[in-house]
C-alpha positions in Angstrom: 33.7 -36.9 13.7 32.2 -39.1 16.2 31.5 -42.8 15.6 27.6 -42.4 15.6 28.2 -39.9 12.4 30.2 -42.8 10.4 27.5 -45.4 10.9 24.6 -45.9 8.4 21.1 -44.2 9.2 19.1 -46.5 11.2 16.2 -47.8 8.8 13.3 -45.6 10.7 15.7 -42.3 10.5 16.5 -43.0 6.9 12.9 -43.5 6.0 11.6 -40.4 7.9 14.7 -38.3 6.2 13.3 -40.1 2.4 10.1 -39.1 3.5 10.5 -35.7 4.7 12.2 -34.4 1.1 9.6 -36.0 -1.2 7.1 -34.5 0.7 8.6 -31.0 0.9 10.1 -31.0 4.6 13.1 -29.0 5.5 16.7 -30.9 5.2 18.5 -30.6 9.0 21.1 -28.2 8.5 22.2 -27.9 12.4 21.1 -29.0 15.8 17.9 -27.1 16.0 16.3 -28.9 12.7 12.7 -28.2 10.9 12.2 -31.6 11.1 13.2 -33.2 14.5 14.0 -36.6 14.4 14.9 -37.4 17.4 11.2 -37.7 18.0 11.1 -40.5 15.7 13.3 -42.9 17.5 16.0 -41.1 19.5 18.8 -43.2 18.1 20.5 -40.8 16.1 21.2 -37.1 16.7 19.8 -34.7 13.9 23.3 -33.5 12.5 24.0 -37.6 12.4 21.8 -37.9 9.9 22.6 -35.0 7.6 26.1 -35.5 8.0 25.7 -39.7 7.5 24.3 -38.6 3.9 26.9 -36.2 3.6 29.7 -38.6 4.0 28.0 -41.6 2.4 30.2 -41.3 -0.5 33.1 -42.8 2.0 31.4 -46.3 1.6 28.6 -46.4 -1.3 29.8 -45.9 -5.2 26.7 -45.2 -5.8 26.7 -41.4 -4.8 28.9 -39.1 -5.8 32.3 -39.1 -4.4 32.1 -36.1 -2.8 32.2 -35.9 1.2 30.4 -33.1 1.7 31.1 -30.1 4.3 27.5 -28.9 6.6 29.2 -26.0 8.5 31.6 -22.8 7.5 34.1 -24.5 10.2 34.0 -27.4 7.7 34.3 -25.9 5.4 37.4 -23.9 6.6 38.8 -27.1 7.8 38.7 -29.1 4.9 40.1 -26.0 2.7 43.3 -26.1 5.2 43.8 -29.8 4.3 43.4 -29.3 0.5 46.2 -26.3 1.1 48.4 -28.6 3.1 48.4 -31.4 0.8 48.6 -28.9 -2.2 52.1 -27.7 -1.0 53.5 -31.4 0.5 52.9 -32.8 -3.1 54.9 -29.6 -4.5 57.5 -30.0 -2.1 57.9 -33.7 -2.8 58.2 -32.5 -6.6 60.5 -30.3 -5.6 62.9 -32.6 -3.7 63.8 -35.2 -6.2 67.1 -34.6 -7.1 67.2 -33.6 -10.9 68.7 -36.5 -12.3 65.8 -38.8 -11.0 63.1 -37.3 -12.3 60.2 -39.2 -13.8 56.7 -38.9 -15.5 55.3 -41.0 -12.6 57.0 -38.7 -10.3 56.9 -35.1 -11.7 54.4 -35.0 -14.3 51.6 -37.1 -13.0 51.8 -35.3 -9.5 51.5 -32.0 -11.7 48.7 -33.5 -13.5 46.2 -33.8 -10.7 47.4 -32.0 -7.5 45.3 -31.9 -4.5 43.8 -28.6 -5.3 42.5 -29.3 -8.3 39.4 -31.0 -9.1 40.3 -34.3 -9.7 40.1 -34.3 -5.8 36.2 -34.5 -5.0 37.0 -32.5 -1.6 38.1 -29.3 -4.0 33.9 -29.3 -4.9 33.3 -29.8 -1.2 35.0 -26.6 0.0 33.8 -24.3 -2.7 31.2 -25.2 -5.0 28.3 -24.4 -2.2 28.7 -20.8 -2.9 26.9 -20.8 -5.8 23.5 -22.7 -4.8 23.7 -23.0 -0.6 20.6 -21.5 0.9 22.4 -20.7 3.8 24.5 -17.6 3.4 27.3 -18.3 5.6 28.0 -21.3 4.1 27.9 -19.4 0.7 30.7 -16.8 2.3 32.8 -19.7 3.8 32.5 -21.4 0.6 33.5 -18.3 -1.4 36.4 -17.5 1.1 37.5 -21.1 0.4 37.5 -20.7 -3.5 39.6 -17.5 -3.3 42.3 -19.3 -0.4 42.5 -22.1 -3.6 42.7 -19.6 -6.3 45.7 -18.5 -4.7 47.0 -21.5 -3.8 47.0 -22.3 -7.7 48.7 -19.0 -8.4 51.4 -19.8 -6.1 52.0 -23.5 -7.2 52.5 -22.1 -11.4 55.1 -19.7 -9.3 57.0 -22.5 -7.9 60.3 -22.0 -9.8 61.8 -25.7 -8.4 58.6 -27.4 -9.5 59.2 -25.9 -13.1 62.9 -27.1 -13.1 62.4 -30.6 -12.5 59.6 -30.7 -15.2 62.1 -29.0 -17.7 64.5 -31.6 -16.5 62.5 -34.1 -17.7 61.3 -32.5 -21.2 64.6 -32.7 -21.9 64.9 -36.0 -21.8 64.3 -37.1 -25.0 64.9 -40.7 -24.5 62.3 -41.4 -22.0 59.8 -38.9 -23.5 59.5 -40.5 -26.9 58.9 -43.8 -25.0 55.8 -41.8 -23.9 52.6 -42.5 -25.1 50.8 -39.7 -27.1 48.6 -39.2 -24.0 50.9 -38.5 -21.9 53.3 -36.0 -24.1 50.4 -33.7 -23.8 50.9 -33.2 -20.4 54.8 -33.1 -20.3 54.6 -30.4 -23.2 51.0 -29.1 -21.3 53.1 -28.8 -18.2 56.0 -26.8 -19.3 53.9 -24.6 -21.5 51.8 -24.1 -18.2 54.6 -23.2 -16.1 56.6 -20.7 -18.6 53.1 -18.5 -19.3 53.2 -18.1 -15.6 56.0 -16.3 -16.0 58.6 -19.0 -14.2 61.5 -17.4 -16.4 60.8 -13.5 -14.6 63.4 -12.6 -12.8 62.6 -12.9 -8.6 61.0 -9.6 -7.8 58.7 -10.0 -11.4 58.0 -13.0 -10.6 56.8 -12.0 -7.1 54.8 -9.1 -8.9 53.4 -11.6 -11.2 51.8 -13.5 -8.3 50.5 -10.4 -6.5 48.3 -9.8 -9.9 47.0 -12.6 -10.1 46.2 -13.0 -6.5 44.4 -9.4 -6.8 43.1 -10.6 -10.4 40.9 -13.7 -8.8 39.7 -11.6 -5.4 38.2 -9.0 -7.8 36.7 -11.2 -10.1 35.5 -13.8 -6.9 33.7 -10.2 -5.5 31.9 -9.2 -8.5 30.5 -12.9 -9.2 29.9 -12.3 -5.2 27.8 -9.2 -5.9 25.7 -10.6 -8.7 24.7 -13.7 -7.0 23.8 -11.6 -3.5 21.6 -9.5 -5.4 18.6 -9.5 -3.9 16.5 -6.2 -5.8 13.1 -6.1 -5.9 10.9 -3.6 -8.1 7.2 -3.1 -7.7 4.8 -2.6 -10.3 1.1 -2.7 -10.7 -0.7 -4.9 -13.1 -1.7 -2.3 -14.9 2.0 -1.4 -15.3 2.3 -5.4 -16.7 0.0 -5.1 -19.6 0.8 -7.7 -21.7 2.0 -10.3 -19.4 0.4 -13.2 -18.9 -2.1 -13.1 -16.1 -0.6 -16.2 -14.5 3.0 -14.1 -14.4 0.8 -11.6 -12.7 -0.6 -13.0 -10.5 2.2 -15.5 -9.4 3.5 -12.5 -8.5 0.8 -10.3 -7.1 0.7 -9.0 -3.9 3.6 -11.2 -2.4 5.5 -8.1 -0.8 3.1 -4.8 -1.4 -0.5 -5.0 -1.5 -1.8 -4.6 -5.2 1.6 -4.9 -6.7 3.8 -7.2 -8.1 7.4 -8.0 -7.1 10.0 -8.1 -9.8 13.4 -9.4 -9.5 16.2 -9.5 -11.3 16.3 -13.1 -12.1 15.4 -14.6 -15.6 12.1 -16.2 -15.1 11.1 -12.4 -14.1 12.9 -10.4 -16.8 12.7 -12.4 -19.9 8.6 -12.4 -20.1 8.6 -8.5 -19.4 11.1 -7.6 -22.0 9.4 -9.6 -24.5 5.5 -9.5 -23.7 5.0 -6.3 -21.3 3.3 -3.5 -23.7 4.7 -0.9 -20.9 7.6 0.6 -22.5 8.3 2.7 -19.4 8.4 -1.0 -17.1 10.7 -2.2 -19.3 12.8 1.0 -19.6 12.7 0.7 -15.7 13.7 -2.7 -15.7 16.4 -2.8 -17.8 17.7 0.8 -15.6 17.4 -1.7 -12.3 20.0 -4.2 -14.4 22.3 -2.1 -16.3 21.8 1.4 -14.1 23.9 3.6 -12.1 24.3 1.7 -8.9 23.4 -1.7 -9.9 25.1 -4.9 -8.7 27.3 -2.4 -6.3 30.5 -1.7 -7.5 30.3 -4.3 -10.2 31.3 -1.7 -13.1 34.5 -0.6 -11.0 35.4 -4.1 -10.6 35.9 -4.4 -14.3 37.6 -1.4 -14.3 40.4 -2.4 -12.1 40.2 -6.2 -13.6 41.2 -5.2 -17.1 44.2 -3.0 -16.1 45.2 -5.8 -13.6 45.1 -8.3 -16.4 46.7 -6.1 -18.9 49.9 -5.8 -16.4 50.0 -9.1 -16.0 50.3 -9.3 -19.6 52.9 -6.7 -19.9 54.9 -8.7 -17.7 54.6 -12.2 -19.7 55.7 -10.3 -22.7 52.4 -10.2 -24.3 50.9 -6.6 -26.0 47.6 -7.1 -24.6 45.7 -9.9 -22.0 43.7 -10.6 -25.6 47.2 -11.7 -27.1 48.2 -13.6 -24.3 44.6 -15.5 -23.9 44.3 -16.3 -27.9 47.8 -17.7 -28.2 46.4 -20.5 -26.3 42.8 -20.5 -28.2 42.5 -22.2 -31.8 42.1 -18.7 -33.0 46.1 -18.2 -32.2 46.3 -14.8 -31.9 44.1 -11.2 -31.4 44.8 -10.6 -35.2 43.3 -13.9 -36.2 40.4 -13.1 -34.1 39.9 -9.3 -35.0 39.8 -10.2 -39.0 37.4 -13.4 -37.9 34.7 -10.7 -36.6 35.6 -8.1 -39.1 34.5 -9.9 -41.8 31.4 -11.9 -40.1 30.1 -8.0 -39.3 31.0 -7.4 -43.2 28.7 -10.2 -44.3 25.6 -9.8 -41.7 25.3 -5.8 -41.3 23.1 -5.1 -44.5 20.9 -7.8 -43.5 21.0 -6.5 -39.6 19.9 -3.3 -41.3 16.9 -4.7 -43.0 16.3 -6.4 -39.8 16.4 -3.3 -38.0 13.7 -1.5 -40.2 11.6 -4.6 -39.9 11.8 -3.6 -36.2 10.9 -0.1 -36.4 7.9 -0.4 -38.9 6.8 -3.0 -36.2 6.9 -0.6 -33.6 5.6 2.7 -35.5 2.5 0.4 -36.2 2.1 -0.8 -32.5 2.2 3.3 -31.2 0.0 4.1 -33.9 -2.2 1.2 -32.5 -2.0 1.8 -29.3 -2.1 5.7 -29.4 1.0 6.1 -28.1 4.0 8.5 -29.0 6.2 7.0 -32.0 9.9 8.0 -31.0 11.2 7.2 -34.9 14.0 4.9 -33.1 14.7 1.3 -31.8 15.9 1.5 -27.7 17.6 -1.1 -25.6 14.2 -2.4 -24.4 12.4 -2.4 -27.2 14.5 -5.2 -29.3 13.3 -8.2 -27.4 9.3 -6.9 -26.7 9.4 -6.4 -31.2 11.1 -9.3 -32.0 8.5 -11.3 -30.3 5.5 -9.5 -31.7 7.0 -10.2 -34.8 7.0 -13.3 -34.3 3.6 -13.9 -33.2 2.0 -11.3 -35.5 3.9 -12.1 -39.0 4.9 -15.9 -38.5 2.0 -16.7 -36.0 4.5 -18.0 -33.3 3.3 -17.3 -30.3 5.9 -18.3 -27.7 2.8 -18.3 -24.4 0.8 -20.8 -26.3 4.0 -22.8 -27.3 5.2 -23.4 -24.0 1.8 -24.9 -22.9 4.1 -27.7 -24.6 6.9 -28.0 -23.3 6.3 -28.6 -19.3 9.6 -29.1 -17.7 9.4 -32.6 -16.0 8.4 -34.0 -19.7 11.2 -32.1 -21.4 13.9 -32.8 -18.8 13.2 -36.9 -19.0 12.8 -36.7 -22.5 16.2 -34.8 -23.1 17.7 -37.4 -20.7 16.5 -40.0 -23.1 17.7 -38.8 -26.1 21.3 -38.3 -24.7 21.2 -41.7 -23.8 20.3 -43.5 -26.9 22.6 -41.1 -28.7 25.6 -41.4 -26.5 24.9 -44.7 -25.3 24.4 -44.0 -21.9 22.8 -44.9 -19.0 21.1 -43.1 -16.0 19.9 -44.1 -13.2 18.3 -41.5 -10.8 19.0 -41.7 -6.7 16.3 -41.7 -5.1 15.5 -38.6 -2.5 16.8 -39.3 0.5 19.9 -41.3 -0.7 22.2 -39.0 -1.4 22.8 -35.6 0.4 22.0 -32.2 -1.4 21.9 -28.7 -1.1 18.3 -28.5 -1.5 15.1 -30.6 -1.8 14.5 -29.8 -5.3 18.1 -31.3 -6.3 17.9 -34.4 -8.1 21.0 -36.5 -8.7 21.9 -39.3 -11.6 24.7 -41.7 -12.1 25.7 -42.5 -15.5 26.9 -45.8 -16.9 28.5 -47.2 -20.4 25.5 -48.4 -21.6 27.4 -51.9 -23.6 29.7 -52.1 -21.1 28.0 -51.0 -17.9 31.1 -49.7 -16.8 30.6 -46.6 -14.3 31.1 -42.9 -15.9 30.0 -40.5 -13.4 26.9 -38.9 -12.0 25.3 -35.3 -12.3 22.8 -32.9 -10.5 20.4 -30.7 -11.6 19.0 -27.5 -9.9 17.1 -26.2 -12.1 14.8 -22.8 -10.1 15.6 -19.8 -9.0 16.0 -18.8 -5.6 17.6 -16.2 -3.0 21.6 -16.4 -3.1 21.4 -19.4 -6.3 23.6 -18.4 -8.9 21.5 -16.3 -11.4 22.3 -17.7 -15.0 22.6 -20.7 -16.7 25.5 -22.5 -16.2 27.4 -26.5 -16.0 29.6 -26.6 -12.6 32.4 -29.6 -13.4 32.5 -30.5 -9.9 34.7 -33.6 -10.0 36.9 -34.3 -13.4 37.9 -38.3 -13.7 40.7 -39.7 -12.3 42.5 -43.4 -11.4 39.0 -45.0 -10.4 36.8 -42.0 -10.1 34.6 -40.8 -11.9 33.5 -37.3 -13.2 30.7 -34.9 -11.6 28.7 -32.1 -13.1 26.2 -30.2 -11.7 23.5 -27.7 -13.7 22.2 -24.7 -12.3 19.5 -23.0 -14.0 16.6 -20.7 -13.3 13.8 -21.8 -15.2 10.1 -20.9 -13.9 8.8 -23.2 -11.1 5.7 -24.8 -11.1 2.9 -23.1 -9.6 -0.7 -24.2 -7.7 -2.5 -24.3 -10.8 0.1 -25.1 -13.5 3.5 -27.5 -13.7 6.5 -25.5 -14.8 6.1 -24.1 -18.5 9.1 -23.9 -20.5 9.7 -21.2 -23.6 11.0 -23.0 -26.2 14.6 -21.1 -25.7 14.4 -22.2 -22.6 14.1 -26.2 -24.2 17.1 -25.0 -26.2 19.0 -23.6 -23.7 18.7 -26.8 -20.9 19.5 -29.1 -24.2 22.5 -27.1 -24.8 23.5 -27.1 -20.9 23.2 -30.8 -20.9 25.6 -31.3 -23.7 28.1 -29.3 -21.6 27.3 -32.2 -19.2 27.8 -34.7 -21.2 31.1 -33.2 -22.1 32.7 -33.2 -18.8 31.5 -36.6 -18.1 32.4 -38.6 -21.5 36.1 -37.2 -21.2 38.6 -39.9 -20.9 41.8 -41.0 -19.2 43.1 -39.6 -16.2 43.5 -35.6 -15.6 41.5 -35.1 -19.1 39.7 -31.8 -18.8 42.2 -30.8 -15.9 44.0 -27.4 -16.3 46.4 -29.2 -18.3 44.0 -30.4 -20.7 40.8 -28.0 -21.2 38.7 -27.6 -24.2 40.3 -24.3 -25.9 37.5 -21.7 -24.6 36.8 -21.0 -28.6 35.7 -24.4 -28.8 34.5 -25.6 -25.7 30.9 -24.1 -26.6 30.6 -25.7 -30.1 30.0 -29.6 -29.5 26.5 -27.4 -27.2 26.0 -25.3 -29.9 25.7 -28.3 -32.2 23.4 -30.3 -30.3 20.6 -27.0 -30.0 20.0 -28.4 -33.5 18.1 -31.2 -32.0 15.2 -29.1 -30.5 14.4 -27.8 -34.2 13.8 -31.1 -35.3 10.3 -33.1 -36.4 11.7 -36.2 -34.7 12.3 -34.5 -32.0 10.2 -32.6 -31.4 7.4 -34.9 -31.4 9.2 -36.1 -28.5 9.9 -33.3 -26.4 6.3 -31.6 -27.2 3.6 -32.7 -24.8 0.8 -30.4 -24.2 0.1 -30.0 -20.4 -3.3 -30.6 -20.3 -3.8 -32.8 -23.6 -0.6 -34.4 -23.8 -1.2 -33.6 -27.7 2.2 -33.2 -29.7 3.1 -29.3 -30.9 1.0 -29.4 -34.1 2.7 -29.0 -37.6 1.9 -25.8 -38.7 3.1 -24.8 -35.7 6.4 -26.5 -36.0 6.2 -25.0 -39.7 5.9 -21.2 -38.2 9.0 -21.7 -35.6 11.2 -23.2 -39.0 10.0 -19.8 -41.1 10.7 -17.8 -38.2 14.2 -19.6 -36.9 16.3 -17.2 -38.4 14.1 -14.1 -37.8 16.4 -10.7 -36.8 19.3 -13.7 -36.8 21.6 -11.0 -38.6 20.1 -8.0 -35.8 21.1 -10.7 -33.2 24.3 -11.9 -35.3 25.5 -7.8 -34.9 24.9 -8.0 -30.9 26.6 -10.9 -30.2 29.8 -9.0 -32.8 29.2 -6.0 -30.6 30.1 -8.4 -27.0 32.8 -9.8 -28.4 34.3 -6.5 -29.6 33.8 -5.3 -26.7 35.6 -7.9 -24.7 38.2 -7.9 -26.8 38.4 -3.8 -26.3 38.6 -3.9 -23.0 41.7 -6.5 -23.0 43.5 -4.9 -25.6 46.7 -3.1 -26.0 44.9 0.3 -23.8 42.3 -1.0 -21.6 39.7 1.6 -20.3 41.5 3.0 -16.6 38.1 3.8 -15.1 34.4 3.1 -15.0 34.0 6.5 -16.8 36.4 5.2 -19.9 34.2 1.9 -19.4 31.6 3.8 -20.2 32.3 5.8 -22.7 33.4 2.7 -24.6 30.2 1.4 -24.3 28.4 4.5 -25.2 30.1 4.7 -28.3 30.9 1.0 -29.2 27.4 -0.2 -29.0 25.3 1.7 -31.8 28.5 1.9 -33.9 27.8 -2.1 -34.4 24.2 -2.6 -32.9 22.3 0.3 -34.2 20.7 0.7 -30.7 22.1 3.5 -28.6 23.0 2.7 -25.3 20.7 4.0 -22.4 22.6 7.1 -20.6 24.8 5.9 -17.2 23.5 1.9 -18.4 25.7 -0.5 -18.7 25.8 -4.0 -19.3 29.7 -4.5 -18.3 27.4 -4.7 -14.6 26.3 -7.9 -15.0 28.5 -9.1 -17.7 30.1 -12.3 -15.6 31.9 -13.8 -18.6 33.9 -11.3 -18.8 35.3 -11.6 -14.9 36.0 -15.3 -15.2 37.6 -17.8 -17.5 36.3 -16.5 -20.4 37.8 -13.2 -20.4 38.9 -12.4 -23.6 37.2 -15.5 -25.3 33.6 -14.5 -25.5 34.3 -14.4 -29.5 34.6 -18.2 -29.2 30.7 -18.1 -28.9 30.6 -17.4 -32.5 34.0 -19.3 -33.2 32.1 -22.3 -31.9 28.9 -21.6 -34.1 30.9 -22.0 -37.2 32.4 -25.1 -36.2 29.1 -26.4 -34.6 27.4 -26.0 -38.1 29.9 -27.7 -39.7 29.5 -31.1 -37.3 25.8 -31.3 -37.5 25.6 -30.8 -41.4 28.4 -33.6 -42.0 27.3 -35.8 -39.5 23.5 -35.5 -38.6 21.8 -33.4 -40.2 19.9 -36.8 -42.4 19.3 -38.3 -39.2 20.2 -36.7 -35.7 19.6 -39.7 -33.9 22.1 -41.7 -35.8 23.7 -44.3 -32.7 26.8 -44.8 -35.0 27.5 -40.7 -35.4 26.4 -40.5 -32.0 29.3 -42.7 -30.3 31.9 -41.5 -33.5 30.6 -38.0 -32.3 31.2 -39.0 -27.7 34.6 -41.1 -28.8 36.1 -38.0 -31.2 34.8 -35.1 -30.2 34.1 -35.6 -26.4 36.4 -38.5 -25.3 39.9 -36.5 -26.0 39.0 -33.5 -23.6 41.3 -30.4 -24.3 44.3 -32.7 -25.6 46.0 -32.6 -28.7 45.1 -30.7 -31.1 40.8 -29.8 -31.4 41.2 -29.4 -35.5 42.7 -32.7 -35.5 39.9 -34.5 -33.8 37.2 -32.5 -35.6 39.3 -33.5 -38.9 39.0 -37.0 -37.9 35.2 -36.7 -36.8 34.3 -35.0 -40.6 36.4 -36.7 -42.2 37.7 -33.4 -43.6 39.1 -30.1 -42.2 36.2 -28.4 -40.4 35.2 -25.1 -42.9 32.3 -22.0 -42.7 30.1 -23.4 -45.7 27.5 -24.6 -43.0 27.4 -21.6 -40.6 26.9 -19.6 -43.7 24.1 -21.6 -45.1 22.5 -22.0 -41.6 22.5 -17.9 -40.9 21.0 -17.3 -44.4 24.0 -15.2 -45.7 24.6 -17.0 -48.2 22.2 -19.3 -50.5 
């Protein structure tokens, strides 16, 4: 890097660059710019000034400490490092005699190794495939997350490593002179290395780390596929009935004269399923997600990931991937979790029948109505179009005229500000222009102790769609703390963007679902001590959603809400019989909906059992036959939602149960603690210092114990769901 890149922006380049993203002007991304400043003053080249932003973090706390990479050669470059460095600290392990073995030595270098993301440079070689704009910087990026996939495979392989950190487990001496903290990570670290199968015999061992390698490349491809995806449908307005005209003609005309292009993205999907009177569009667009042919070879990827992962098992001594992943859940085991949904389907499927009927008496009236052919059944795209007529036609909730409320910028600060007095936090925004991002509509915060004023961490939000982004909603932990450094998260989200004549309207699902991402947020950054949250120390994945879960509670409250709700045009709050109609309807079709998420999890945990499905034929026929055996809903032929089912080819494979695991525990925390008053300050810190502080160490019943005040129990959930009184 030359010397003119590691100087500060002169003051005219670093105003133009300020001035060019807050009024909308391309970011430099190489030496033939958008925005050429060399014709401001000449004094510094145009990749200077991306890459001085870039690398600010070198000099100023006040970014994030991440030195970002601009080119796939970076990229590249930087990944090589992270592998080199990876494999001297395993090596330096690995040559202290056995003997002279320490925590400082061993265990701490185990803790946070140079692949891992308590190194800011890990973020800087991979994360970029999930949000870059460019898409060779998404493929270098994604080449560079694989290369450190595997180079984490291989370092839980290292048999030398493992002896020296069973050397020092066994002495006993030194270890009870240990604080609590740091037993966790000597007993972490052994656990760690033995379910990686470190006592295998050579040539397993080697087979082992073949699966795995082969495990993460097909998984890293079918996250590749959904996030390339780039399919467009066409339909008329006509073929929109229903939809609101400004959905119509946002997208009117944009690709095909008198038609409207439809992606696969959320803000495009989620209003057709639920407001578009065509069954036959949204019959068609659920084919274009869940059809033959859809997201590539997406359904053939699962295929060959479930029998991978079930070998692997096999060869750890487990009877199924689901055995192996629950022994290190809260649930414990597959049994534990198999009687856990078992019974929860017991208690919700005579209401989800009653729900059902509700359902279909809806629609019989509505073809009746509209003079169209009654079928006599419920299909895959007709839950989410009846659900929301019931709601606006029975309970008068109307979810186009309660989003008027709830425009984005007001909700966003206003969530901010909540967090903050409940957490006691601060955050203070960077300015565009002083900190380097992927794309102008990234904004970045840094977050302080708010009695202290101690530094945390800071966070990003990209919050709209566009080509390449990732397409869900989802927290990236970019950088986890360590010895003076703080954490990072970033949210990426696709929530609708403002248009010419209106500012970004938000659903209010969509007000619950960024409150709920935020708390993931907040999570990552109010962890404590050094490697919390690491591998050695993460949330079980049964649990990791509940402290989120909890915190949706907030966006159903009055005192809340009279917060978040600011009409766009009035600025009037939502009005009380409004607010009255969402509390009646809250826990409308919850059972229907209770039964579908019981029909994922099953299904996740069929797939990783004891005789996983060989084939994308098997995969189907599971599907075809699991889905109305729990949902009631047949599944559309050759459709299937194993296409674009991403948990299931990442980290929460086997652990999508822990969605409703959470939801029981979530209940429980917000009736003990908040439920009189969510904005208590005192529950609120009890709530960031024993629930969020500890990270994934210890025990997670013990701190929820200590947070209650009592062992955490189902009474809530049960109350909440209306099945029982």
């Amino acid at each position: 890097m030359s010397a003119a890149t590691e100087r500060p922006l002169c003051p005219c380049c670093f105003q133009s660059y300020s001035s060019s993203i807050l009024e909308g002007g391309a970011v430099p991304a190489s030496e033939d710019p958008t925005f050429d400043f060399r014709s401001i003053c000449g004094t510094c080249a145009p990749s200077d000034v991306e890459k001085a932003l870039a690398s600010k973090a070198k000099s100023d706390a006040s970014v994030p400490p991440i030195v970002w990479a601009l080119t796939p050669a970076e990229i590249e470059s930087i990944t090589q490092l992270i592998l080199a460095d990876t494999k001297a600290n395993l090596d330096a392990i690995a040559a202290i005699p056995l003997e002279d073995v320490t925590f400082d030595n061993t265990i701490f270098k185990v803790m946070a190794p140079p692949n891992y993301k308590t190194n800011p440079q890990v973020a800087s070689a991979k994360f970029l495939q999930h949000c870059s704009t460019d898409p060779a910087i998404r493929e270098a990026a994604s080449n560079a997350g694989k290369a450190l996939s595997k180079s984490r495979v291989e370092g839980r392989m290292r048999k030398d490593v493992y002896e020296r950190v069973k050397a020092f487990s066994l002495k006993t001496e030194e270890v009870e002179q240990l604080s609590e903290y740091q037993k966790h990570f000597v007993k972490a670290a052994l656990q760690d290395f033995e379910r990686a199968g470190l006592a295998l015999s050579a040539e397993d061992g080697a087979k082992l780390q073949q699966l795995l390698e082969e495990d993460a490349a097909v998984c890293s491809e079918f996250g590749s596929n959904l996030g390339a995806d780039e399919t467009k449908l066409f339909f008329t307005p006509e073929q929109l009935k229903g939809c609101t005209d400004d959905f119509i003609s946002d997208r009117l005309g944009k690709d095909q004269q008198g038609k409207c292009t439809i992606t696969l993205k959320y803000p495009d999907i989620i209003p057709i399923g639920q407001t578009c009177e065509v069954a036959e569009t949204r019959r068609a667009v659920a084919e274009a997600r869940e059809g033959v042919g859809a997201y590539k070879n997406n359904l053939e990827l699962v295929a060959k990931g479930v029998q991978l992962r079930k070998e692997i098992a096999t060869l750890l001594g487990f009877p199924s991937w689901a055995e192996y992943i629950c022994t290190k859940r809260m649930s414990g085991s597959y049994q534990a979790v198999d009687g856990f949904l078992t019974d929860l389907k017991s208690k919700v499927e005579v209401a989800g029948k009653k729900d059902y009927d509700t359902l279909l008496q809806l629609k019989e009236e509505h073809c009746k109505e509209a003079k169209m052919d009654f079928d006599g059944k419920m299909n895959a795209w007709d839950t989410a179009f009846y659900g929301n007529r019931l709601l606006k036609t029975k309970y008068g909730v109307d979810s186009e005229k309660i989003k008027e409320y709830f425009p984005l910028d007001h909700v966003v600060a206003t969530t901010l500000d909540i967090y903050q007095e409940l957490l006691g936090l601060t955050f203070e925004e960077l300015q565009p222009g002083a900190f380097w991002s992927w794309h102008k509509e990234v904004r970045c915060f840094r977050v302080k102790d708010t009695a202290s004023g101690d530094p945390i961490g800071h966070f990003y939000l990209d919050l709209h769609p566009r080509p390449g982004k990732y397409g869900h909603a989802a927290i990236f932990h970019l950088v986890k703390h360590n010895t003076g450094q703080g954490a990072v998260d970033c949210m990426l989200c696709n929530l609708p963007p403002s248009t010419k004549d209106k500012p970004s309207l938000l659903r209010h699902q969509n007000v619950v679902t960024f409150f709920h991402e935020f708390g993931h947020i907040m999570h990552g950054l109010c962890s404590e001590g050094v490697g919390n949250s690491t591998r050695l120390a993460k949330c079980p994945r049964d649990f990791v959603e509940a402290p989120s879960q909890m915190l949706e509670n907030w966006c159903w409250q009055k005192v809340v809400l009279d917060r978040l709700a600011k009409h766009y045009k009035t600025g009037e709050s939502l009005p009380t019989e409004t607010l009255q109609s969402m509390l009646k309807a809250k826990h409308v079709n919850v059972a229907f909906g209770t039964l579908r998420q019981i029909y994922l999890s099953r299904l996740d945990m069929e797939i990783h059992g004891t005789s996983p499905p060989g084939s994308a034929e098997e995969l189907q026929q599971l599907v075809d036959k699991l889905r109305p055996s729990i949902t009631m809903i047949a599944n559309p032929p050759g459709n299937n939602m194993l296409r674009t089912f991403g948990h299931l080819m990442n980290q929460y494979s086997a652990s999508y149960y822990g969605y409703m695991w959470a939801e029981v525990l979530s209940a429980d925390m917000f009736a003990c603690r908040f439920e009189k008053d969510c904005m208590n300050a005192d529950a609120g810190m009890d709530y960031r210092k024993m629930v969020l502080a500890p990270g994934g160490t210890h025990d997670i019943t013990d701190h929820l114990t200590r947070f209650l005040g009592r062992r955490p129990n189902n009474e809530a959930f049960l109350k909440s769901r209306g099945i029982v009184g």
